[in-house]
C-alpha positions in Angstrom: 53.1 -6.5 -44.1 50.6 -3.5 -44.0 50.0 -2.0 -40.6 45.9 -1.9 -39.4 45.7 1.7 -38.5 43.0 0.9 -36.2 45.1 -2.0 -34.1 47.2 1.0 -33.4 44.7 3.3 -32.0 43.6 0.6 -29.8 46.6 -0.3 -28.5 48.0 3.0 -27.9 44.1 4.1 -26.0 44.8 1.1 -23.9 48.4 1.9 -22.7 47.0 5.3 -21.8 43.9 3.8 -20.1 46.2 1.8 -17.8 48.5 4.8 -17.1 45.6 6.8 -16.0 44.3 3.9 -14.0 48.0 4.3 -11.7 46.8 7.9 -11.2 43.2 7.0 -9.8 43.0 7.3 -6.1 42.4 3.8 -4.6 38.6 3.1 -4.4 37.5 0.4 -1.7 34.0 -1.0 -1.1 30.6 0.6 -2.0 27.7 -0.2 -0.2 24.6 1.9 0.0 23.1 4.3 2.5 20.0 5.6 3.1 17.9 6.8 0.3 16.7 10.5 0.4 13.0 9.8 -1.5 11.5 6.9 -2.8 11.3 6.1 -5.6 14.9 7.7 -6.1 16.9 4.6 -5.7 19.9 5.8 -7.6 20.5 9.0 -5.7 22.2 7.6 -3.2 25.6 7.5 -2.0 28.7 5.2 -1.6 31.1 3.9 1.6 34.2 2.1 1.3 35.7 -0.6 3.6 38.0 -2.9 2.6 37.2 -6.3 3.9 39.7 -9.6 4.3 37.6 -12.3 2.8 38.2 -15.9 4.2 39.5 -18.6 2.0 36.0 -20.6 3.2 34.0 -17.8 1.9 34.8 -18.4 -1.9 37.3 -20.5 -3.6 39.1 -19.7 -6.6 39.0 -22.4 -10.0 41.8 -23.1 -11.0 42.7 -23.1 -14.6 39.9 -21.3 -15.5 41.7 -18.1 -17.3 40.5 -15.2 -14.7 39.4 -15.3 -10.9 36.2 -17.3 -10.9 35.1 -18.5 -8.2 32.9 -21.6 -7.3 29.1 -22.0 -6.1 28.7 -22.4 -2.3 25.3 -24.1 -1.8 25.5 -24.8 1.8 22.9 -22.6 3.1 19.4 -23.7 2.9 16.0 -22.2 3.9 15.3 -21.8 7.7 11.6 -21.1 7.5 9.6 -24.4 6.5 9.8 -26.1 10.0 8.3 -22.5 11.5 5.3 -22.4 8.8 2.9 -24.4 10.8 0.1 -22.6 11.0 -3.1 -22.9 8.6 -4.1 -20.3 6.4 -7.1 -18.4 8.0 -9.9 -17.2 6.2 -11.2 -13.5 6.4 -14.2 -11.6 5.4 -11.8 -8.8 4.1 -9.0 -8.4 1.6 -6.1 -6.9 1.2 -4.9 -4.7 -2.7 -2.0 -3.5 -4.1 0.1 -3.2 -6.6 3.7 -4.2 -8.0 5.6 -0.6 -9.0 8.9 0.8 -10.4 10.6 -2.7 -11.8 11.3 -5.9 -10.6 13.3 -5.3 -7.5 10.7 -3.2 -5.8 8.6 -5.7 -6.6 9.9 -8.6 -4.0 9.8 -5.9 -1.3 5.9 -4.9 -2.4 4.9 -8.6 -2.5 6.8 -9.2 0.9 5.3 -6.5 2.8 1.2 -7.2 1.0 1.9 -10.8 2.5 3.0 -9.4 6.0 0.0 -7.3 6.3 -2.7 -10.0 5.2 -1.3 -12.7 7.2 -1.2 -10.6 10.2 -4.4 -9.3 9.4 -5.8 -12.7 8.4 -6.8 -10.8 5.5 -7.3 -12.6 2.0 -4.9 -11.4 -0.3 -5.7 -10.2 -4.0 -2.7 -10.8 -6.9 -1.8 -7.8 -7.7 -1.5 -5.7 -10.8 1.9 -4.5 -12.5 2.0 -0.7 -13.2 4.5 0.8 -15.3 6.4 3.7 -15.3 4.3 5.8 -18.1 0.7 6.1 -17.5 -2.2 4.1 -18.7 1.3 0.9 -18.7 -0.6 -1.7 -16.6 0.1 -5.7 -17.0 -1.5 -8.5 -15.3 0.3 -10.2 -12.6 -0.1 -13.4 -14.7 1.9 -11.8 -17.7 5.2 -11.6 -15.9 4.8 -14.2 -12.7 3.7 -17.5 -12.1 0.3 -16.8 -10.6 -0.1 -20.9 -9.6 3.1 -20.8 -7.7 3.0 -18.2 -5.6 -1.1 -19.2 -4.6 0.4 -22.5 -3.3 3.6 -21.4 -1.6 1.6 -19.1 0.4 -1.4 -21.9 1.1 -0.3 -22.5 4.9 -0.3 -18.5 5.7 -2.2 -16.5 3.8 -5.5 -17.4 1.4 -4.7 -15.5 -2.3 -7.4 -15.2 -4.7 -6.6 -14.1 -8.2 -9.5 -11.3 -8.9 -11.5 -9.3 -6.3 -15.4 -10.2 -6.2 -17.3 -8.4 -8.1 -19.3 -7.1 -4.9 -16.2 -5.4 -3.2 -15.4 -2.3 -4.6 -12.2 -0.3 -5.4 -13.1 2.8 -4.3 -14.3 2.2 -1.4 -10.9 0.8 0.0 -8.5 2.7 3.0 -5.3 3.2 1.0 -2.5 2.6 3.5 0.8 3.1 3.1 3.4 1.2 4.7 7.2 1.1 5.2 9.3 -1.3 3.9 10.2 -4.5 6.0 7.0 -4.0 8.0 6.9 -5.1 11.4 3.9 -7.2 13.1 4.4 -4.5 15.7 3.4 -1.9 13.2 0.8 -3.4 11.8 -0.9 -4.1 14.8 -0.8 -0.3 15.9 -1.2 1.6 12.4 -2.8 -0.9 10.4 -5.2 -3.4 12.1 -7.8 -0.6 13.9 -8.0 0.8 10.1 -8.8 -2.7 8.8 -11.3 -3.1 11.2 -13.3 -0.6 10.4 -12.7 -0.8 6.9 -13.2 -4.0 6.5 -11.0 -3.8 3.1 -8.0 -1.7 2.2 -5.4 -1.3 -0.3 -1.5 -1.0 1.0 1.4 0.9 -0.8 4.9 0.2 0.1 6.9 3.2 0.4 11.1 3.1 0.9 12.8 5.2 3.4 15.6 3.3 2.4 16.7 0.6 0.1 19.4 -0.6 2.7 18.9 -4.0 2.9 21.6 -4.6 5.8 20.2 -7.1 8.5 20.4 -5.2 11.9 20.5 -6.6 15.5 17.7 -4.5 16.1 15.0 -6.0 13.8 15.4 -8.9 15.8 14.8 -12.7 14.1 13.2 -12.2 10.5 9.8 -13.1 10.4 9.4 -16.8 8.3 6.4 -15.4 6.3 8.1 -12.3 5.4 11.7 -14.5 4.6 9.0 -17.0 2.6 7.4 -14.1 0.5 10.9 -12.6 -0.3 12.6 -15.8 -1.6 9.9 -18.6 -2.1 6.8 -17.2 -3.7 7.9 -15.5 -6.7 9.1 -16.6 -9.6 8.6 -16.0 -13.5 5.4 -17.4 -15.5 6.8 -20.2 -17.8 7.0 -18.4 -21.0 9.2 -15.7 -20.0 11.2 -18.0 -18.0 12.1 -19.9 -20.7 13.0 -16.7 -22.9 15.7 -16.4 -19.8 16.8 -19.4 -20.1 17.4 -19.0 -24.0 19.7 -16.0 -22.9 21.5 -17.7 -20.4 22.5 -20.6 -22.2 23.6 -18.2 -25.2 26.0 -16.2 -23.1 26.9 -19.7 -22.0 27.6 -20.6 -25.6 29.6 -17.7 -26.4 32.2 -18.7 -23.3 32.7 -22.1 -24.1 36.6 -21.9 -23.8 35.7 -20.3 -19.6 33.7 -23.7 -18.6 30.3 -21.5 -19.9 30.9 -18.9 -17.2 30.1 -15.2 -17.6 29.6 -11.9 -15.9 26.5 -9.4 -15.9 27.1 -5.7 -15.2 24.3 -3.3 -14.4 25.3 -0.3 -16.3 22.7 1.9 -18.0 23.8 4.9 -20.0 20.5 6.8 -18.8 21.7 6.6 -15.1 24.8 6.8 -15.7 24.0 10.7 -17.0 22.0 11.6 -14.1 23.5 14.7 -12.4 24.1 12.1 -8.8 26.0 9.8 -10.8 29.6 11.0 -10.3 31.5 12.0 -8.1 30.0 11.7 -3.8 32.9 14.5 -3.2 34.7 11.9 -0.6 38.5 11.1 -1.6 37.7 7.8 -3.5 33.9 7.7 -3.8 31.7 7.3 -6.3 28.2 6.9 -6.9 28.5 4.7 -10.0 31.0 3.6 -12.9 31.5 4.1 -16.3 32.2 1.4 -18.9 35.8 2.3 -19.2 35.8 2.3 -15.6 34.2 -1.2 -15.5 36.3 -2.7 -18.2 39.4 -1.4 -16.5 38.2 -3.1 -12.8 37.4 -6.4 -14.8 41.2 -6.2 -16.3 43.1 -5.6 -13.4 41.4 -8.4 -11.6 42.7 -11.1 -13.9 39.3 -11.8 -16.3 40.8 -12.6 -19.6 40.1 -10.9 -22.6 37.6 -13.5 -24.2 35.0 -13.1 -21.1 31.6 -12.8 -22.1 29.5 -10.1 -20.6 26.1 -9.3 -20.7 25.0 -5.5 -19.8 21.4 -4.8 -18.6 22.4 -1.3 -21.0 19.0 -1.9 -23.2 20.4 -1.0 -26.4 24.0 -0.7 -27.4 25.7 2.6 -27.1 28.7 4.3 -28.1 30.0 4.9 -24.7 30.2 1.3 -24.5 32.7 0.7 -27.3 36.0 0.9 -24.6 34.6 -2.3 -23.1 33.8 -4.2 -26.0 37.0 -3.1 -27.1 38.6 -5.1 -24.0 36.2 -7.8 -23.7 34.9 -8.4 -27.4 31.9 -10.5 -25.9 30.2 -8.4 -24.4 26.5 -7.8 -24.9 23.1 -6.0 -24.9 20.3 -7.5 -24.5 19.2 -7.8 -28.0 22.0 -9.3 -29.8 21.3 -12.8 -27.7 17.3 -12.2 -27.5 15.3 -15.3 -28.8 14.2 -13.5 -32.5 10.7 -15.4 -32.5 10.1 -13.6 -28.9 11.3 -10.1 -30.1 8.3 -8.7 -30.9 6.1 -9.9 -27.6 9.3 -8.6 -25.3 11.8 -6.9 -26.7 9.8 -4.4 -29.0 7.2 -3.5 -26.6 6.8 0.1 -25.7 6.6 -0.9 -22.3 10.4 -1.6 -20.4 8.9 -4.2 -17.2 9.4 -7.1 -19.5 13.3 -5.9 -20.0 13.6 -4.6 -16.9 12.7 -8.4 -15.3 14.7 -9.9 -18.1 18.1 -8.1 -17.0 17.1 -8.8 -12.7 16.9 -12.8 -13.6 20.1 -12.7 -15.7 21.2 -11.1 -13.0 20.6 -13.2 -10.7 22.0 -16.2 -12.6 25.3 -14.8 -13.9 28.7 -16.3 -12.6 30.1 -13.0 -11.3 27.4 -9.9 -11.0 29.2 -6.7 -10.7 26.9 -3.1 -10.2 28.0 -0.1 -12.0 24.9 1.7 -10.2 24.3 0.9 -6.5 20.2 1.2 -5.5 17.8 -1.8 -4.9 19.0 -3.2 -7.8 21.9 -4.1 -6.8 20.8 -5.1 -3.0 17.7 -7.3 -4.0 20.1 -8.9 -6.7 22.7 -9.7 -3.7 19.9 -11.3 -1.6 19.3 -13.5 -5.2 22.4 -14.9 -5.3 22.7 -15.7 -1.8 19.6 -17.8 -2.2 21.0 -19.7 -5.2 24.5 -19.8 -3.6 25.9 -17.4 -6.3 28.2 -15.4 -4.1 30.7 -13.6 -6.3 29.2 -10.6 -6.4 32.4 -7.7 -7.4 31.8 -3.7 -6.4 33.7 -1.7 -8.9 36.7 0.3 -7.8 40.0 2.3 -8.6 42.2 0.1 -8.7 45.5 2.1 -7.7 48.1 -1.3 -8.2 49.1 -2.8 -11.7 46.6 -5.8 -10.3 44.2 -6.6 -7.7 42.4 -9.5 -6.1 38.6 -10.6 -6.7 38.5 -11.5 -3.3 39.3 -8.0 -2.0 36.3 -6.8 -3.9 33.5 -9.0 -3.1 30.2 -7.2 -1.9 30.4 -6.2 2.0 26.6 -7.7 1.8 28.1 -11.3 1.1 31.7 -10.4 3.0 30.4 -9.6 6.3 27.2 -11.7 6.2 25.2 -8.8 6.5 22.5 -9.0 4.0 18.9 -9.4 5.5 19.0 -13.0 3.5 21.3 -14.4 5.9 18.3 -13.9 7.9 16.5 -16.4 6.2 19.4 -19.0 4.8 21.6 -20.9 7.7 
C-alpha cells in the first residue's frame, strides 16, 4: 500500500510541535493592565497567576470527548427592583457616537446613558463611525433601535433623531472617562450642561481593565442596565448570527453541537507589541500553533469545531486546521444570500459585530489577543452564564487541566459584571 507523502509530513511536524511544546517555559494566566492610549487596546501587557478553580465554579460533561464544561445560569440581574424612578424630561440633549468596533461600543452607550440620566438630559441614538473616514452607519443598521428606547423608558427619555431646531455645532463636546461616576458628572459635567444647554460626550479609555474594585463602590443600576440590558442586534443581522451559530453547531454534531471561538487576527498578531512582554513566561498574544497546541494539551479532540474571528483564511492558520480540521473563518459558514450586504462590504463594523456575538455565544471562548475584546466578551458570557472562558498558555506538562486555565475575570469573580449579576 502506497505511503501519502503528505500524512508523513504532518505527522512528523506534529511530533516536533509537541517536543518543542516540553521546552516552552510554563505560561500561567493573562489578564490585562492598564492601557497606555486609547484607542490602543492591543498594546497592552500580560500577568500570570495561577488560580485553583472550585469544583462549584464549573463542572466538567462527562463523555463528551474533551473538557467541556456546563452552563451555570444561577446568576440573575440585580438592578430591576432599584429602577424605580421615572424617566424625566429635559429641555436639553445629550450626542455621541458609537467608535472603534463593537466592544467599545457597550462602554460608549453605558457612559451616554450615565451622563443623560444624571443630567436628566434626553438622549439622542447615536451614529456608528468606522475606522476609515467618510464609514458612518445608522444606529438602526446594526442595533435594535425599539429595544434599547424601551429598556431605558423608566431612566432616561431617547429620541431617535435630534430636532431639526438644535444644532450640531453649537454643542460643548465633552469628553468623559470610562465607567463615569455620578460624582464626576456632577463636578465636570453638569455646570457645562447648564450653560450649554446641549452637548455632545466622547468616551475616552485610560484603561480597558474591567476588574471590579472595592473602591468604585456598588455599581450604579443604570449604568449595570445600559451595559447588559439595552443593547442588542436589529433582527436581521441577528438572525444572520444565528445562521452561523447553528452551522458551527452542525458541523459538531458527534460533541453534543458544542464548539469553541478563538479571537486570533493575523493583523494583530503582526503588530510589533504582539510578542514577547520580556517577563519569563509572558506574552502579549498567541499564535495559531500556539493555540492549537493549548487546545491539544487540554484534552479537546481532534474533530472540535472552531470558529476564528481571523476575517479571511490565512496561511499561518494551516497548523491549526491541521489539528482541528473544523476550524473556520468567517466566510466559509456565512449565510451566501447575506454575503453581499455583510460580508463584502468595504466596511469591517458588520464583521467586527458578527465575530463579538459569536463570541459571546460559543461553548468555550478562548483570546489569542487580550484588549477590550476579550474583557467585554467575559462580561457577555457571565450574563448568559457561559463561563468557560480559557487564556492561552505554555503548557510545560504532556497535559493540562481546563480548569487551571479559566479567565482570572470568571475565577476570582472579579469582573465588573459580578457587579451587576448575584
Amino acid at each position: 500500500m502506497g505511503v501519502d507523502l503528505r500524512q508523513v509530513v504532518a505527522g512528523i511536524l506534529t511530533i516536533t510541535m509537541f517536543v518543542m511544546l516540553g521546552q516552552m517555559l510554563h505560561r500561567d494566566y493573562f489578564d490585562s493592565l492598564q492601557e497606555k492610549a486609547q484607542g490602543d487596546a492591543h498594546d497592552i501587557e500580560f500577568e500570570g497567576s495561577r488560580v485553583s478553580v472550585k469544583d462549584s465554579l464549573v463542572g466538567a460533561l462527562e463523555g463528551s470527548k474533551g473538557p467541556w464544561m456546563d452552563d451555570n445560569n444561577d446568576l440573575n440581574p440585580c438592578w430591576p427592583t432599584l429602577l424605580s424612578d421615572e424617566a424625566v424630561s429635559s429641555k436639553g440633549y445629550v450626542t455621541f457616537s458609537l467608535t472603534n468596533g463593537p466592544e467599545y461600543h457597550i462602554s460608549q452607550i453605558t457612559d451616554a446613558v450615565m451622563v443623560a440620566k444624571h443630567l436628566g438630559a434626553t438622549l439622542v441614538l447615536p451614529d456608528i463611525r468606522g475606522s476609515k473616514p467618510g464609514d458612518e452607519r445608522n444606529f438602526e443598521d446594526i442595533y435594535d433601535a425599539d429595544k434599547l428606547i424601551k429598556s431605558l423608558e423608566k431612566v432616561i427619555k431617547v429620541v431617535k433623531q435630534l430636532p431639526e431646531e438644535v444644532s450640531l455645532r453649537d454643542m460643548a463636546i465633552i469628553k468623559v472617562p470610562t465607567r463615569v461616576t455620578e460624582d464626576y458628572i456632577k463636578e465636570n459635567i453638569d455646570p457645562i450642561f447648564k450653560s450649554k444647554g446641549n452637548i455632545r460626550v466622547a468616551t475616552y479609555f485610560p484603561s480597558v481593565n474591567l476588574r471590579k474594585s472595592s473602591q468604585d463602590g456598588e455599581t450604579d443600576p443604570v449604568a449595570c442596565l445600559a451595559m447588559f440590558g439595552s443593547l442588542e442586534l436589529q433582527p436581521e443581522l441577528n438572525a444572520v448570527v444565528e445562521s452561523m451559530v447553528e452551522r458551527l453547531r452542525t458541523h459538531s454534531r458527534k460533541l453534543g453541537g458544542r464548539f469553541i471561538a478563538v479571537d486570533l487576527r493575523i493583523d494583530l498578531l503582526e503588530k510589533k507589541h504582539c510578542h514577547s512582554t520580556g517577563v519569563v513566561g509572558s506574552k502579549t498574544c498567541y499564535n495559531a500553533q500556539e493555540i492549537a497546541l493549548f487546545l491539544r494539551k487540554l484534552g479537546f479532540a481532534g474533530d472540535t469545531t472552531i470558529y476564528l474571528t481571523q476575517p479571511r483564511w490565512d496561511s499561518s492558520l494551516d497548523i491549526l486546521k491541521d489539528i482541528f480540521p473544523k476550524t473556520f473563518t468567517k466566510e466559509a459558514i456565512f449565510p451566501a444570500s447575506k454575503k453581499s450586504k455583510y460580508l463584502e462590504s468595504e466596511s469591517s463594523e458588520y464583521e467586527n459585530v458578527i465575530d463579538f456575538y459569536i463570541s459571546s455565544r460559543s461553548d468555550v471562548f478562548v483570546p489569542a489577543i487580550s484588549g477590550l475584546f476579550y474583557a467585554n466578551i467575559v462580561g457577555k458570557r457571565i450574563a448568559l452564564g457561559k463561563p468557560q472562558v480559557l487564556v492561552p498558555a505554555e503548557i510545560s506538562e504532556t497535559s493540562g487541566l481546563a480548569t487551571d486555565f479559566i479567565s482570572p475575570y470568571i475565577s476570582k469573580k472579579n469582573h465588573l459584571a459580578y457587579s451587576c449579576f448575584c
